[in-house]
N, C-alpha and C positions, 0 to 999 in steps of 0.2 A: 504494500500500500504506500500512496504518497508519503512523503512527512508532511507533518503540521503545520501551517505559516508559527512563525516566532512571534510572541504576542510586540508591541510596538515600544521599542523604547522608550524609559523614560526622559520627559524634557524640563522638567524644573525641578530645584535641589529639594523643594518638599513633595513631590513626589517619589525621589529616590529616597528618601529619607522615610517614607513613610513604605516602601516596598521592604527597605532594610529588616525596619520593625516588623513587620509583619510575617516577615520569611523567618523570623528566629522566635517565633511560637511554636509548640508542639500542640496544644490545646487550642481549639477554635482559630478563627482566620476572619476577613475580610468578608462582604457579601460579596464581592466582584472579583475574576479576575487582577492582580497587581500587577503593570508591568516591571520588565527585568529592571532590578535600581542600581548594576554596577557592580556589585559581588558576588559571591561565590551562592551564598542562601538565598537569595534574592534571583538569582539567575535558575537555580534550579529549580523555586518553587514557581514561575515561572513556566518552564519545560513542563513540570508536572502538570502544569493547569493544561498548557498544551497538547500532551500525551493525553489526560482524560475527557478533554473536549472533542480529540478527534476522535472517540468513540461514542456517540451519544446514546448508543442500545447496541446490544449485542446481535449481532447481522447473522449469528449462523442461529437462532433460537427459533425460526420456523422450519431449518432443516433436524429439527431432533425427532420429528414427530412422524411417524408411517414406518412401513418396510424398507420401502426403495430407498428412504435417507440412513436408516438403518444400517443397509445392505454397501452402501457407498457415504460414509461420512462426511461433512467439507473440512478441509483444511479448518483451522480458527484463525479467528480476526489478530493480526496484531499490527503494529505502527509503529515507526521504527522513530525512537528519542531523537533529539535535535544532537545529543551529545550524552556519553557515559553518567553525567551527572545526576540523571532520573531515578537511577539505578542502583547507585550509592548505599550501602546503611548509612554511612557519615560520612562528610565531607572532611575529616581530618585521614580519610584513609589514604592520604598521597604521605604522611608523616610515616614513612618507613622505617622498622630496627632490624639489629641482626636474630630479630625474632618474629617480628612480625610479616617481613620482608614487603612485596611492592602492591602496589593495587591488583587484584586480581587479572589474571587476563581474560582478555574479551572471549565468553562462550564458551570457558573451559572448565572442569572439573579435575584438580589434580589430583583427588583422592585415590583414580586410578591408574596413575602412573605406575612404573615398574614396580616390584615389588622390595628391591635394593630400599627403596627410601624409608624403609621401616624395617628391614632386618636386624636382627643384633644376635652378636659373636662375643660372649662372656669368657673364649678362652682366654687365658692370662690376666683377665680383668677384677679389679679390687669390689668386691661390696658395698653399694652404696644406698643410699634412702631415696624416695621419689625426687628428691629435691637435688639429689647427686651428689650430695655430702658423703664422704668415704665411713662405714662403719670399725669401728676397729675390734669390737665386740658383739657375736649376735650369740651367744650362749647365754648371758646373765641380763638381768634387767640391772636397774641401779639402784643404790640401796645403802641407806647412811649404815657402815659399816657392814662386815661380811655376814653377820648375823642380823643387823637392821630391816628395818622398814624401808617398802619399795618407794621409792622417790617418785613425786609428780611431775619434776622438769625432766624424766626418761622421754623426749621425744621422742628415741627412737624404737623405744617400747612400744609408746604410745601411738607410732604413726603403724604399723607391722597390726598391732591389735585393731585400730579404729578402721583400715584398708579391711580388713576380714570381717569385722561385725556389718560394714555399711556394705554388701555385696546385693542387696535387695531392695526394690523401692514399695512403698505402699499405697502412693494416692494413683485415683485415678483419672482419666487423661480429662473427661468432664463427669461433670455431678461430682467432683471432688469431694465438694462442702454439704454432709449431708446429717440428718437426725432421724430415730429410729425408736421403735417401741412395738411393745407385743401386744398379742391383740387376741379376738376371735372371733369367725364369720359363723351366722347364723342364716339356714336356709328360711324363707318363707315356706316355701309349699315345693313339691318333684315337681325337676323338668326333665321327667323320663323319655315323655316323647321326643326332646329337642336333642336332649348330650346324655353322654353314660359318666359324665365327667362327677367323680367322688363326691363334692361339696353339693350339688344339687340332686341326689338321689330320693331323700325324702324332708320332709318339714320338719323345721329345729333341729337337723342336722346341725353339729358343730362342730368348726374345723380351724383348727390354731393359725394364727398367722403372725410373721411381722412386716412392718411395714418400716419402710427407709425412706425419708423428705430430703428434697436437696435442690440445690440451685446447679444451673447445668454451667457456666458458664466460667466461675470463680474460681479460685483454688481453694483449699482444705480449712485454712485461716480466715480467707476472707468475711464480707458482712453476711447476715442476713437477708435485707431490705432491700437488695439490686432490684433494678429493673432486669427482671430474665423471666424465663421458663422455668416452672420447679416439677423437680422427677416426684412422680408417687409412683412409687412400687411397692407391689403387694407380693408375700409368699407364700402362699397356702400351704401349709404341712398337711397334705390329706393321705388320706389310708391308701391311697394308690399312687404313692410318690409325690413329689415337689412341683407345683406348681408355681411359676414367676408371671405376675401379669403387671410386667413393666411398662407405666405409662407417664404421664404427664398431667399439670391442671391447664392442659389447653387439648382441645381434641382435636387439634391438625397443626401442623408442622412447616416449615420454610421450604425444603425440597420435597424432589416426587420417585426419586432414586437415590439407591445407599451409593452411587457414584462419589455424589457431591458432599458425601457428608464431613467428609475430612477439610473439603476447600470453605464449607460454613463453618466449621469448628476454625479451623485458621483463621479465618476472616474476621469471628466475633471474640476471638481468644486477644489479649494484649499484642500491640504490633510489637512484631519480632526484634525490628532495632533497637527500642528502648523498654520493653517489658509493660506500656502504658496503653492502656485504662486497666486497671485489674476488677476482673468482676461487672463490669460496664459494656453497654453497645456503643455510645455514643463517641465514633472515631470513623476514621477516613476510611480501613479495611473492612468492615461490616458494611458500612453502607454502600461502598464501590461494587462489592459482591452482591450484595439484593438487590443494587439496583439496575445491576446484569442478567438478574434472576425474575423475572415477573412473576413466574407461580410461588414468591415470596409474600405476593401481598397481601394474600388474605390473614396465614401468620401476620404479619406485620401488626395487623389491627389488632389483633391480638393481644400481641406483644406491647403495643402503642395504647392498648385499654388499659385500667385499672385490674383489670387480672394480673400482670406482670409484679403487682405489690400488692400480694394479699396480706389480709391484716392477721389473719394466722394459717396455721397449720391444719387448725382446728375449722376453720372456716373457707376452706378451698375445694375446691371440685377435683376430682381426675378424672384421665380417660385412658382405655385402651388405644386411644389413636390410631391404630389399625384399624382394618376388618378383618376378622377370624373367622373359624368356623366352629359353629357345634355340630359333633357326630350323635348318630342316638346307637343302641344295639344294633339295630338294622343295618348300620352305615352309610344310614340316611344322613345328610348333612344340610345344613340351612348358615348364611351366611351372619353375625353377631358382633355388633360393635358394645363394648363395655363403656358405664358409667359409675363413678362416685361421687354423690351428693349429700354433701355434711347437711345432718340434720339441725344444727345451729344456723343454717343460712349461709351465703358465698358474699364474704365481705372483704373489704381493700384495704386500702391506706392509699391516701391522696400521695401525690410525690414531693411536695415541700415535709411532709411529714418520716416519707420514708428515708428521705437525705439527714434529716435529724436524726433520727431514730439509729440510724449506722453510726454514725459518732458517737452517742449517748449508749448505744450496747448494741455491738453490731449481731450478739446473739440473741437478738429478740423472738425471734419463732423459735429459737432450740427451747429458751429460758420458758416460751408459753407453755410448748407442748408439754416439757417437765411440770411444770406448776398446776397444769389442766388435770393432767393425773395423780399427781402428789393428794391434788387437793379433792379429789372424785370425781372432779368433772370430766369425766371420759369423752374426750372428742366421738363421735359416732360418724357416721358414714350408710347411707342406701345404696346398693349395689342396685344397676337397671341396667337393661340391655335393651338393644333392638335387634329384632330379630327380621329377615327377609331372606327371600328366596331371591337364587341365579337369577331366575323370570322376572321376579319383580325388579332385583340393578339391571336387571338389560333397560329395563323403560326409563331410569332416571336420566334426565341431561346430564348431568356428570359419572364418570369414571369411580365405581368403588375403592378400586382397587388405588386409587389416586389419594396420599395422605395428606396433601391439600384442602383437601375436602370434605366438608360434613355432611352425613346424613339429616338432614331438619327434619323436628321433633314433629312436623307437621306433615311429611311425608309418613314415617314412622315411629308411632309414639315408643317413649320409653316403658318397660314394662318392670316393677321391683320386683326382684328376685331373691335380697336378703338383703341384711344388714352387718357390719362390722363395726367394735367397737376396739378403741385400745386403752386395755385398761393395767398394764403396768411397765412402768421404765425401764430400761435397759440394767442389770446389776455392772456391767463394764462395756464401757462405750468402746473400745479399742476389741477387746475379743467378740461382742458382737455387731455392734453397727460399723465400724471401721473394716472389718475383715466378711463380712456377708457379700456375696457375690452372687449378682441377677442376673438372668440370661434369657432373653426371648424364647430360647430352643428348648427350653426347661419347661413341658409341655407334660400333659396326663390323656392318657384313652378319652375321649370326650374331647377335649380340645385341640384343634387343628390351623392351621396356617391357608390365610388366601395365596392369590399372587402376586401382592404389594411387592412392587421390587425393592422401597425402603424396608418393608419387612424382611425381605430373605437377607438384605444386608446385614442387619442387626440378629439375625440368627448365629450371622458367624463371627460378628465383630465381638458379640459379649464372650463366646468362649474364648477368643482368641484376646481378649483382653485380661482375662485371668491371669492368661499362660503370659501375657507380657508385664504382668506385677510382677513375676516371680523369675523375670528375667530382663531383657530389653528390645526393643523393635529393629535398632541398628545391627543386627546380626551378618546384615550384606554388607558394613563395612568392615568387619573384621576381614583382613590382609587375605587368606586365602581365598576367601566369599568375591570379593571384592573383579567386577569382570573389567575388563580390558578395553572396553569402549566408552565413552563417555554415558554421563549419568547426567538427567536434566529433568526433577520432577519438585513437587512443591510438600515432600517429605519432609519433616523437620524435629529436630531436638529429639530428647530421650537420652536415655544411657550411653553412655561412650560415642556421643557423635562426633566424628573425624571430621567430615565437611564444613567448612565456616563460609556459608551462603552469605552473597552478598546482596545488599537492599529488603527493602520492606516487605516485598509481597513473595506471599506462598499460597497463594491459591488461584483456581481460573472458574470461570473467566476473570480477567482486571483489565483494567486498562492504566493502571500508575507504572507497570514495564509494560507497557503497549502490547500485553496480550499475550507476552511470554513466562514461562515458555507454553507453547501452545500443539497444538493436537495435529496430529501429521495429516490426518484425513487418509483417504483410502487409497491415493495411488502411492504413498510411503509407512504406514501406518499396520498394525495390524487387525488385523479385519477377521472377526469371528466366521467360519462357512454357515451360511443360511441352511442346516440341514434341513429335509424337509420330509413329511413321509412319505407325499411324491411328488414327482417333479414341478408337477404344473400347478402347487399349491400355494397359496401364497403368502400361508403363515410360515414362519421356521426359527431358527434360534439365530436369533438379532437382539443390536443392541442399540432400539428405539424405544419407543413410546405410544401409545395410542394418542390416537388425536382428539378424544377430549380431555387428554390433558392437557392439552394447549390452550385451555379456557383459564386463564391467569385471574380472571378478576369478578366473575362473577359471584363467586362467593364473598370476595373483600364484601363487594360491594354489600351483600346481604349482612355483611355483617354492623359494616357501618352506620347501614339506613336501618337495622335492629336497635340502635344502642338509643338510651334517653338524651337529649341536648346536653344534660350535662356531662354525658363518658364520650360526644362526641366532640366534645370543648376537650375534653381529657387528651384523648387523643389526637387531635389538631396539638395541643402543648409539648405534649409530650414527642412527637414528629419534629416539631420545634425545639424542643433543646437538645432533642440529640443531633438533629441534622446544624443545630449551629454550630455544635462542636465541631464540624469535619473542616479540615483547612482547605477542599479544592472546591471550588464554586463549582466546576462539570458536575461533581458529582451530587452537590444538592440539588441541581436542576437539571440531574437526570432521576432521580429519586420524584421529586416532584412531578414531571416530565410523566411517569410510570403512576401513579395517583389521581392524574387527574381520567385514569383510565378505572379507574375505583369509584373517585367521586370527584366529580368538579367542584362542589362546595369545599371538601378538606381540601383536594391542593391550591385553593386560593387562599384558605385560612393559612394554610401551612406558608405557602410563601408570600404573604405580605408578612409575617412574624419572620420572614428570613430576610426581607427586605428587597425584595423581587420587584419590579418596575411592572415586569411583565411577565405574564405564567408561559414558559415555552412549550413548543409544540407536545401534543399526546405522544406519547411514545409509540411506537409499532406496534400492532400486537402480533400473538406466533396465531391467535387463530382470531380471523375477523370477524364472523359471524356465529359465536356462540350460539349453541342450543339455548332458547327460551328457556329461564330459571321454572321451577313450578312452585317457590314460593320467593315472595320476593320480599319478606318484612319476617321475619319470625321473635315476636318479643321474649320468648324463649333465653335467650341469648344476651338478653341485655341483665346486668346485678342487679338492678334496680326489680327484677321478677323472680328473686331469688331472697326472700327474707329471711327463710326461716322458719324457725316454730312460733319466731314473737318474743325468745327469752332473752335476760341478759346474763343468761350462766357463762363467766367466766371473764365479764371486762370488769374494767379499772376504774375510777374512780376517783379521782382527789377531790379531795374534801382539806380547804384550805383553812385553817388554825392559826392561833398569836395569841400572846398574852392576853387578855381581858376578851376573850371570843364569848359571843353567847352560845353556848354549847350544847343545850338540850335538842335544839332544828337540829345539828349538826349527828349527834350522835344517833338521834331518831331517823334521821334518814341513812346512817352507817349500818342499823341496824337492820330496815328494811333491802337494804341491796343483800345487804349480807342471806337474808331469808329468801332473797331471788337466785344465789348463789353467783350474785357479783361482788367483787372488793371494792369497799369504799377505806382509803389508806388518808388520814391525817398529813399531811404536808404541811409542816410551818418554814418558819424564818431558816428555824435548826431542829434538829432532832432531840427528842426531851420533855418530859413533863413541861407544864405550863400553867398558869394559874386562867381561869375561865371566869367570866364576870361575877358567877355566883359564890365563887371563892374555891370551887372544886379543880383539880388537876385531872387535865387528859393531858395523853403522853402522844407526842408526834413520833409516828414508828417513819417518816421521811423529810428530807428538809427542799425545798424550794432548786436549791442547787445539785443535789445527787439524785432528784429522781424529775426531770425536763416537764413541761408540760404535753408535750407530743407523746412523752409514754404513756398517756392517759387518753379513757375513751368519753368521760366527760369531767366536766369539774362544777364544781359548789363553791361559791365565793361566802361569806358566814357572816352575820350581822353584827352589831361590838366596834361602837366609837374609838376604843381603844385599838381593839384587834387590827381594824380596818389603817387606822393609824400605821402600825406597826408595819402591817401589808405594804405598804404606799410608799414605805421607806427601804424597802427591799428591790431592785430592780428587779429580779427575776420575778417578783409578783405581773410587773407588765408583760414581760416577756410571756410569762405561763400564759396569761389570757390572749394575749395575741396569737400565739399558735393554737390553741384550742379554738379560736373564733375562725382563725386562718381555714384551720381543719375542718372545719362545718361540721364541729359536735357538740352535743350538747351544754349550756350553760346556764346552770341556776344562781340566781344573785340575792342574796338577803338583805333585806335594809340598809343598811349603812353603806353595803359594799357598792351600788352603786355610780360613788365618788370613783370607785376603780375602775370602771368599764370609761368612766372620762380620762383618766392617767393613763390607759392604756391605746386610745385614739382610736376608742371604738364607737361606731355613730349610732350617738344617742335616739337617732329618731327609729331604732331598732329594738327598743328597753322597751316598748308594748307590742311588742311585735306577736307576743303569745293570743292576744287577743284577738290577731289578725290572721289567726291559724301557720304565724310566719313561718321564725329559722330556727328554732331550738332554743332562742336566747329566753330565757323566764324568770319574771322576778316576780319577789314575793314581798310585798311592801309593807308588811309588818316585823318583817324579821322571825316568821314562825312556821315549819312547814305541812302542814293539811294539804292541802289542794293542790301547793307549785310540788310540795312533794311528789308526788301521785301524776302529776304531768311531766316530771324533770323524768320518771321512769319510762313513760310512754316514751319521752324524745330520746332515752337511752337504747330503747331497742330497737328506734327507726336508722339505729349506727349515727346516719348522715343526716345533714338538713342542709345540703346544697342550694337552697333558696338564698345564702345568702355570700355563695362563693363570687368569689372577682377576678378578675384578669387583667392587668395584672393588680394585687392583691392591694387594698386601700390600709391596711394595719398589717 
């Protein structure tokens, strides 16, 4: 392909001056292209804007789909840089040593040069430690005297033992970061006729399980509160062996083949040169890659709702994300998509709240889940399925077998088939939720596998992920493995990796190396033989796609025009700041570009918040005329239709305390949550007895500063001239109410307190807002609670009261 034009020098010294700055960010960028300002960072960030503009959609994504593209793949798209610089990890890689030596050469891999460059001949040679220090003793450790105690500065004890114990890694490559607890499923009634599968043979059957939560995207350490995907997997220990029904709290996924699953994990993992974002989407590699991906987008919405931050563990959905099959005795088969639905209702956390909440305890869902069961509140969970026949997916417009895609509850309802609860903690998190190991192929008589090609993928990756804990994936570098022609794929890291790849990208498509490395296509490439069982057949083993997979956006769409205003405000935001994080304008406004093939309204929300002049053209699609959706709104789908039972077993509460507090409201209403089996927790100035206007002592079990206001799901401000005094003189008292108002949860105000909803610049024409069916906010103007009592409960179990959320936010 051509190169790129070079974007147009700059001509006055504040606009070099301002290209400079902007080229030595790693975090966010500019809305516009900058031109080049005369340096080194300036000039490559630059070429990059260049290199990703001249891809604006990926050109081969309508040849993936049929036999005949199958049978003959095209080459891939790439674009050849203005200059080595695009390519770069760092621009200091021209500062050569007699160790690091030169910048790499152009297109080469020397990992497998002869084998001499890694030989070694210990005839005649002295014993030395990793660091090539000569040993002069490897019989004795060291040891204050000949009879003493072994010394701690023995390095070279030390280095001989610590090389042997670290020979093994434990985490894994995602869902690193995960929490776990035992449980057990309860059948409703047999589904003899459907599966022979152990847990559903007869009613109140019961069958142990544990379940593992986790965030897919972080490593082992990181927060809680990411914006991601979180794994729910479930183990059935049933009388007919181990069942794994490893899923997710989203029922459909970013790809539609286990092809691509390595270059998504790459792409949304930390970029490779500097280790940054950990735990986050919001960067230049994830968004270049989905937005080369169309069948991303319904994911996206997803990921871009408030599902991405659930507010627990306890209150999340999952799915099998597949489609499976149940077998019955017959060997009859009908095809079965799984669901879990927490019988506490599917609730969130806003994202100004979840960004706090990671600094303040970034194990916030491990700390619930512990706490929910410690304290009996057993998270619980309905198991439903939908059940359909071959017959019946032949007639839908979309592809079953496609895990893009939902089946809507409207085509086929959910049917409960049991329930799971988890009702005790791990005794050691290392021997069982750290070392538990889940595998798609860990299947029971009764349950069976479609033809999902991301399904068959994950049949083999989970075993083969075992086998790579317990040892490492680079096994094709070790020296004799190692073949003799060059190596050029987007493989990367793990144990003992010899190659030191240079520049950012490891996955394809991209276009920040202009496409490479990229796909040979069929007249250099290898090419699976289309067997067939006869000749003139025109199905056979290919490596395509059906073509209504190339329907990228109709489900976005259903999902988007599903959600209430306010998750679709959510989602416009939250598009919004991740997409402003990325430093290359191509690639926001080919993300946008892709969206407004979703929804016209989000991409123009989304890019006037990005600062767009003008929305650029739709993107291509791979298939122009989708099949007619058959439901085109499913409320199903949206939080806001997922309450709940109505309780508030198991949130938080502050109840705000200070010296001369009247106390009797306060405690009365501590006591009635507490009989809902919610925590209402005393928060003062400090932690500590306290004198309360009647002269009695209540004791604050938390203080203002060690436990934030965003970790709570409502608050109680308390009446007491005094108290209120004291509040007022605390800054974090503002602060607390500002986030809990920010958060749109509930807020009960006593008498006097008031004066605080004004210190904290919250508008007053809101303080009768309870009258006017408003936002949560309830005051009680005598300082006494009966009735605002009794209403601050109801707004506690509505979670949210979004009537009085803002954008951007007024306190």
């Amino acid at each position: 392909m051509p190169k790129s034009p070079k974007p147009p020098a700059a001509k006055t010294p504040a606009k070099k001056a301002a290209a400079k700055s902007a080229a030595r960010n790693t975090d966010s960028g500019p809305g516009r292209a900058v031109p080049a300002g005369g340096d080194a960072p300036a000039e490559r960030m630059a070429q990059v804007q260049a290199l990703a503009a001249a891809m604006p959609h990926n050109p081969t994504k309508p040849f993936e789909h049929g036999f005949a593209s199958g049978v003959a793949p095209q080459p891939g798209a790439t674009v050849d840089p203005d200059s080595r610089l695009p390519g770069a990890s760092t621009l200091s890689e021209e500062n050569g040593s007699g160790k690091t030596g030169s910048v790499a050469p152009e297109g080469v891999n020397s990992t497998i040069e002869p084998l001499d460059r890694v030989r070694v001949d210990s005839t005649g040679q002295m014993l030395t430690t990793n660091q090539g220090v000569r040993i002069a003793d490897n019989q004795n450790s060291l040891k204050y005297g000949v009879r003493g105690p072994a010394l701690l500065e023995d390095f070279i004890l030390r280095e001989k033992i610590t090389h042997f114990d670290h020979e093994r890694i434990p985490e894994r490559i995602v869902h690193a970061r995960g929490s776990g607890a035992h449980g057990f499923f309860e059948c409703y009634e047999p589904l003899t006729d459907l599966t022979r599968a152990a847990p559903f043979q007869e009613a109140g059957k019961v069958t142990p399980v544990f379940v593992r939560f986790s965030t897919v995207q972080g490593e082992r350490g990181s927060k809680d509160t990411a914006r991601d995907v979180r794994g729910f997997a479930v183990k059935f220990y049933t009388d007919e062996g181990n069942w794994d029904l490893v899923g997710n709290n989203m029922p459909v996924f970013f790809i539609q083949d286990a092809m691509k699953f390595p270059d998504l994990v790459h792409a949304v993992k930390p970029e490779p040169h500097h280790q940054m974002p950990q735990a986050a989407s919001a960067h230049d590699t994830f968004w270049d890659f989905v937005s080369l991906m169309p069948e991303s987008t319904h994911m996206l919405m997803w990921v871009m709702s408030d599902r991405a931050i659930p507010r627990s563990f306890a209150t999340m959905q999952g799915f099998g994300v597949h489609t499976f099959r149940f077998v019955n005795d017959a060997g009859e088969s009908v095809f079965v998509k799984f669901h879990w639905s927490p019988v506490a209702g599917t609730h969130s956390l806003v994202w100004d709240e979840a960004v706090k909440i990671s600094g303040a305890d970034p194990d916030f869902h491990r700390r619930d889940l512990w706490e929910r069961i410690e304290s009996g509140n057993y998270p619980e969970y309905e198991l439903g399925v939908q059940v359909f026949t071959e017959e019946q997916a032949d007639q839908f417009s979309f592809d079953i077998l496609d895990a893009t895609k939902i089946v809507p509850e409207e085509l086929v309802p959910i049917r409960p088939v049991g329930r799971m609860v988890l009702n005790r903690n791990p005794d050691n998190f290392f021997a069982e939720t750290e070392q538990v190991a889940f595998c798609t192929a860990q299947v029971i008589p009764g349950i069976d596998f479609s033809n999902d090609p991301l399904l068959a993928g994950r049949i083999h990756s989970y075993v083969d992920t075992q086998i790579t804990r317990l040892g490492g994936p680079n096994f094709h570098e070790i020296p004799i493995n190692a073949p003799v022609v060059p190596v050029h794929n987007n493989q990367r890291d793990g144990f003992h990796r010899q190659a030191i790849h240079r520049g950012r990208v490891n996955y394809e498509p991209n276009s920040l190396a202009g496409g490479c490395p990229f796909q040979a296509g069929a007249a250099q490439g290898f090419v699976s033989v289309p067997a067939r069982i006869q000749a003139k057949e025109e199905q056979g083993k290919v490596r395509a796609k059906p073509e209504k997979f190339a329907d990228h956006y109709t489900q976005a769409t259903l999902f988007y025009e599903s959600q209430t205003p306010v998750e679709q405000c959510h989602i416009a935001e939250a598009f919004r700041f991740e997409l402003s994080k990325v430093t290359v304008p191509a690639i926001r406004e080919r993300m946008v570009a892709s969206l407004r093939n979703a929804s016209e309204e989000l991409a123009k929300k989304v890019a006037d918040g990005l600062g767009m002049v003008e929305l650029p053209p739709p993107m291509p699609r791979a298939l122009e005329q989708p099949a007619p959706p058959e439901v085109a709104k499913s409320p199903a789908l949206s939080l806001m239709a997922r309450p709940g039972d109505g309780s508030i077993k198991g949130r938080k509460v502050a109840l705000l305390v200070a010296p001369g507090v009247q106390a009797d409201a306060i405690l009365e209403l501590q006591a009635t949550l507490a009989a809902q089996g919610a925590v209402g927790r005393l928060v003062g100035p400090r932690i500590g007895p306290m004198p309360s206007a009647s002269g009695d002592l209540i004791d604050a079990d938390a203080s203002l500063e060690n436990e934030p206001g965003f970790l709570f799901d409502g608050l109680v401000l308390p009446d007491g001239d005094e108290a209120v005094a004291a509040l007022a003189q605390d800054g974090h008292t503002a602060e607390f109410i500002r986030d809990q108002f920010r958060h749109c949860k509930p807020i009960l105000v006593f008498g006097a307190s008031r004066m605080l909803l004004s210190q904290a610049g919250l508008p007053l024409s809101l303080d009768k807002s309870q009258a006017q069916g408003g936002t949560g906010l309830i005051v009680a103007e005598d300082g006494t609670g009966g009735q605002a009592g009794e209403a601050f409960v109801q707004a506690l179990a509505m979670h949210r009261h979004f009537g009085r959320q803002m954008d951007p936010p007024l306190v």
